[in-house]
N, C-alpha and C positions, 0 to 999 in steps of 0.2 A: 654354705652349711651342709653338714653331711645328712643324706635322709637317715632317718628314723625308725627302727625294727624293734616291736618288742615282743623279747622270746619270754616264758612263763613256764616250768617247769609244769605237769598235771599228768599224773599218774594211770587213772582209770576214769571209767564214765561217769564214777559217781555225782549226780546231779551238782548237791553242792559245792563241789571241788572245782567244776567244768565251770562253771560258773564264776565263781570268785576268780579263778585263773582269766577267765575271759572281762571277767570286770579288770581288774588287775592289768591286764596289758593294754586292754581302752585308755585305763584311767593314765597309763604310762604315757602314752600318746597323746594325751593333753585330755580325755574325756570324749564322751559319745557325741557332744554336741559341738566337738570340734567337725567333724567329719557329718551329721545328722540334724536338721535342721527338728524341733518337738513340733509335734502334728504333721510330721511329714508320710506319703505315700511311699513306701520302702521295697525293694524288691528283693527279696534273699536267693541267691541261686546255689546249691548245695552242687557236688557231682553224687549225681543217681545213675552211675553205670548201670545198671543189671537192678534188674530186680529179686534181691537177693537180702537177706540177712544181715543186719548191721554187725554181726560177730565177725562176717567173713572179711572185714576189713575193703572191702571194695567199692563203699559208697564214704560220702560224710555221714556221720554219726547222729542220729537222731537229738542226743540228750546235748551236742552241740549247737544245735539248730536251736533247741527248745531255750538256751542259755540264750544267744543271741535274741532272740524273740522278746524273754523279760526283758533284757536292758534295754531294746527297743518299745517295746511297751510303757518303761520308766517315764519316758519322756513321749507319749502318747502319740505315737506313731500308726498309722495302719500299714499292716503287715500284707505282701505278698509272698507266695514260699511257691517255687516251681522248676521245674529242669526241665530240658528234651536229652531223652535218651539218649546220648550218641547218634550212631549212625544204623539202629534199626526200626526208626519211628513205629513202621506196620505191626512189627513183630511183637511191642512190649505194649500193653493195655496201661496205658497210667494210673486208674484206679488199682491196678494189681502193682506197677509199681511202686507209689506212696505208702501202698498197704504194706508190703513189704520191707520197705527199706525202714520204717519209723514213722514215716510225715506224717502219713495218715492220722495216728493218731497223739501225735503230735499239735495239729491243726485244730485235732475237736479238743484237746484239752486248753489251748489257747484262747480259740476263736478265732483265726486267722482262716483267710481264703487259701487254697490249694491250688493252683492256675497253670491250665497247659498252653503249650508255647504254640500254638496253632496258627497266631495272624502273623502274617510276619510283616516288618517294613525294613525297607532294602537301603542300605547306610556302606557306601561306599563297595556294591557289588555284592552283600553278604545280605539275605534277609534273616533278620534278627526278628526276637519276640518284641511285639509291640507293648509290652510291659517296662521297656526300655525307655520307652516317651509315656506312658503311663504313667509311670511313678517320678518320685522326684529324686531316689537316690537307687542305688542299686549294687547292696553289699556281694560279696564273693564268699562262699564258704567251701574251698578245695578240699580235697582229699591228697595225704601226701604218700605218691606211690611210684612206682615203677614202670615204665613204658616201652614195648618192643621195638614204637617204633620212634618214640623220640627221647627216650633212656628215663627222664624224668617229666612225671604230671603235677602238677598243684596248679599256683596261682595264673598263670597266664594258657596253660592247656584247658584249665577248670570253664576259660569262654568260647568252647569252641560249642560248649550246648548250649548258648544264644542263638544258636544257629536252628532254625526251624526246618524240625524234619528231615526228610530225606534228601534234601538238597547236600546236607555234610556227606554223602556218597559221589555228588558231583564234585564237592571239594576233592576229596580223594583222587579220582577218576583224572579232574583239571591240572594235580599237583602230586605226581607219580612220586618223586624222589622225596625223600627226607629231607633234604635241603630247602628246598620248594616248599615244602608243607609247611617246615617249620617260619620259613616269610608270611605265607600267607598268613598263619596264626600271629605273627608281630603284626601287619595287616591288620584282622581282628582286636587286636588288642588296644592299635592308634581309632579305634571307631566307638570299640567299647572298654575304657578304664573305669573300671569299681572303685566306688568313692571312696572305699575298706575293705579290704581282703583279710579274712581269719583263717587260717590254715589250720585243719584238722591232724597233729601230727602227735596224738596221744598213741593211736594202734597203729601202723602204716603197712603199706604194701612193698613186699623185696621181689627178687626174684622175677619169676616172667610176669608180672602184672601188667595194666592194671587193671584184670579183672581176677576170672574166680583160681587161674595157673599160678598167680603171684602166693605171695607167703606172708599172712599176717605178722609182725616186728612191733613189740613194744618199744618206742620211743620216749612215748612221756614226754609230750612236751606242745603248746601253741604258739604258734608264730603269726603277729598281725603287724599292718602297716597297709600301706599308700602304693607304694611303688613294688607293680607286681613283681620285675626285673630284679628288684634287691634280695624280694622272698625267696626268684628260684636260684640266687647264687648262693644265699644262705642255705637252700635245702640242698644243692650240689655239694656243698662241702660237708654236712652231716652224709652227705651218701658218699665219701670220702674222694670226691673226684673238684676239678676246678670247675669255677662257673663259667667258665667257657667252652666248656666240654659238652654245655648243654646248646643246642645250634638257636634255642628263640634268643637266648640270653647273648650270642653271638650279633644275632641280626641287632636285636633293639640295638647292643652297643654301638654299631656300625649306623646305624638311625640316631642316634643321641637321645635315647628314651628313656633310661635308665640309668642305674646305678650297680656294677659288675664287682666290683671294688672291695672288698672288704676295709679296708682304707677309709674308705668314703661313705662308709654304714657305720652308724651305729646301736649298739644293742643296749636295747632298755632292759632291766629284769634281770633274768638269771643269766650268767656266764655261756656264752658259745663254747669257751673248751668243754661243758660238761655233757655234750652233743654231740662231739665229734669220737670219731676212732669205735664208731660202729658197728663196723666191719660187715657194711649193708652190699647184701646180694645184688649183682647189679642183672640187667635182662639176658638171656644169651644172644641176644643181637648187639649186644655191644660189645665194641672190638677195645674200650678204652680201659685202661689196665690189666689188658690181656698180652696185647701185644704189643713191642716195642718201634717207636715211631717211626722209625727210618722203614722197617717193616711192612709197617701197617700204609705208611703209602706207598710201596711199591703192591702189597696185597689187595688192596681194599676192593679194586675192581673186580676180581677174579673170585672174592669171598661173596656167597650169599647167603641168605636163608630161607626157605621155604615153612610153612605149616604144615606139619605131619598129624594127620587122626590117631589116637589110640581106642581102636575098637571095642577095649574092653568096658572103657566109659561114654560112649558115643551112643545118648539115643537116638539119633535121627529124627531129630527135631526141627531141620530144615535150616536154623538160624542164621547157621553159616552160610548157607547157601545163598539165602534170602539179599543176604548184607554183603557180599560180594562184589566190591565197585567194577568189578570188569570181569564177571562170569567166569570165574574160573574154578570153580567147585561147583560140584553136581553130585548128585545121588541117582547108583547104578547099583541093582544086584545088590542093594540091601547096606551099600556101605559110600559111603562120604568121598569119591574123589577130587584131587587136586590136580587144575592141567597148569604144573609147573609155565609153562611156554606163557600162559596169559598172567599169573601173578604178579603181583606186585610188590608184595612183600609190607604189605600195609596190616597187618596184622590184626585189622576188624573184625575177622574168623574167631582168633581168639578172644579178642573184648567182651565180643558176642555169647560165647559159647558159656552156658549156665554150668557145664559137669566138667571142668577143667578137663577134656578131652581133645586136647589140640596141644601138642609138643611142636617143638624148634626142630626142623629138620638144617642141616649145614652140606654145603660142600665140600669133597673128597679135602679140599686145601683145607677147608677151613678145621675140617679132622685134624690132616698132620700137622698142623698149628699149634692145635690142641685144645680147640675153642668150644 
């Protein structure tokens, strides 16, 4: 049997729209109580990059969350709603998070708990939130964006904030290469699979995302199903590239995890051609449709990129520093250095950074390329 995608067209936030489109693609997929057992303990995990304004496209969307919520209420469910920041636990207050991003009040309008990922219990080398064994199901709600260092985020990057705290720095640190990173996260992904995944791809992120650098992009549209691996090969070809150009979507295949295939998907709801041919900004770390491939492997080792400050919006706020898995940014003399020799090219700097003041620095090659 081919897995099962149901795409739902949905224009803006407006409550009742987000809603219906998200009943609508449950109901496509057989109903809530295919996937949700009624009276069950539920864990909703949104991505809360930044604490930052639901406008700015770099979180999932509050009145998302709140859709989700009713239909789990429907069928009387008790709600949990919570994330770990990425990788600057110290730096972001979660109350100032939540508040910011929508949850907060979100939560009081519900009555649902707000819950930080603090305990962790350690499931195949990763400590995870003990909310995990808490509850009895544990929906996913991505955000669908753009990523420096692994080209694209949603459904299977959206569990790397299972990860409690500032340990996702030792990930980093453990798992230098993009290649590497991107295992470990199939890793994560055979430890923790969401019973449902709802992919937020109404506003998304292009460009250098997925934080505040990226470029809000009306999409108009949600994406839900089971099978994380199908979601991000159906969002690699809206971001008009193949699914295996995305390296988690690579490994799962190479694991027999998923479904890479469009072949072997199918889509419930609205039409995929009317998603496609975007013409979505990809990161400037990727080399993929830039360069052609005979090219690109002879290049690729000699191209890098580094993180460059732009002074003009840089308040020395510390963030990047902070979050650095290998100390290679400091503050000197009132300004942000980067010691090239120690990076990584992990681009946490930028995730991190609140005032989009972190640009893509390239290689003299990677210039006359023209990348």
């Amino acid at each position: 049997m081919k897995t099962q995608l149901a795409l739902v067209k949905c224009d803006n936030y407006d409550f009742n729209l987000v809603y219906n489109s998200v009943k609508r693609a449950i109901e496509l997929l057989g109903g809530i109580e295919k996937f949700i057992k009624p009276e069950a303990k539920v864990l909703i995990k949104p991505n809360l990059l930044q604490a930052v304004s639901p406008q700015q496209a770099v979180t999932t969307h509050p009145i998302l969350v709140k859709a989700v919520i009713k239909i789990l209420k429907g069928i009387k469910c008790k709600i949990y709603l919570g994330d770990s920041p990425s990788s600057w636990f110290k730096v972001v207050n979660f109350e100032e998070l939540y508040a910011r991003c929508g949850m907060k009040t979100i939560a009081e309008e519900e009555s649902i708990e707000l819950v930080d990922f603090k305990h962790p219990v350690w499931k195949n080398n990763f400590p995870l939130t003990n909310y995990l064994d808490f509850c009895d199901y544990f929906i996913s709600l991505p955000k669908f964006k753009t990523h420096e260092l692994t080209i694209l985020t949603a459904a299977v990057k959206n569990l790397f904030g299972l990860v409690c705290g500032v340990y996702k720095i030792e990930l980093h640190r453990r798992y230098l290469k993009k290649e590497d990173f991107c295992k470990m996260l199939i890793d994560l992904y055979e430890v923790a699979k969401p019973h449902l995944t709802i992919v937020d791809g109404i506003v998304s992120l292009e460009g250098d995302g997925p934080g505040t650098s990226g470029i809000p992009k009306n999409t108009g549209f949600i994406l839900a199903g089971v099978d994380c691996i199908a979601i991000d090969s159906i969002l690699a070809l809206i971001m008009g590239l193949k699914p295996l150009d995305i390296l988690t979507n690579l490994e799962a295949k190479r694991r027999g995890l998923g479904i890479t295939e469009l072949k072997d998907i199918e889509i419930l709801g609205d039409k995929l051609e009317e998603f496609l041919n975007m013409n979505f900004k990809l990161p400037a770390t990727s080399l993929i449709k830039k360069v052609p491939l005979p090219i690109l492997e002879i290049a690729k080792k000699m191209i890098r990129f580094y993180p460059k400050i732009k002074p003009d919006k840089c308040v020395l706020c510390g963030n990047c520093v902070r979050i650095c898995p290998v100390k290679a940014m400091t503050i000197k003399n009132k300004k942000v250095r980067v010691d090239h020799s120690k990076c990584i090219s992990c681009f946490c700097c930028q995730e991190t950074c609140l005032y989009s003041a972190i640009n893509i620095k390239t290689t003299i090659l990677a210039k006359i390329i023209g990348l």
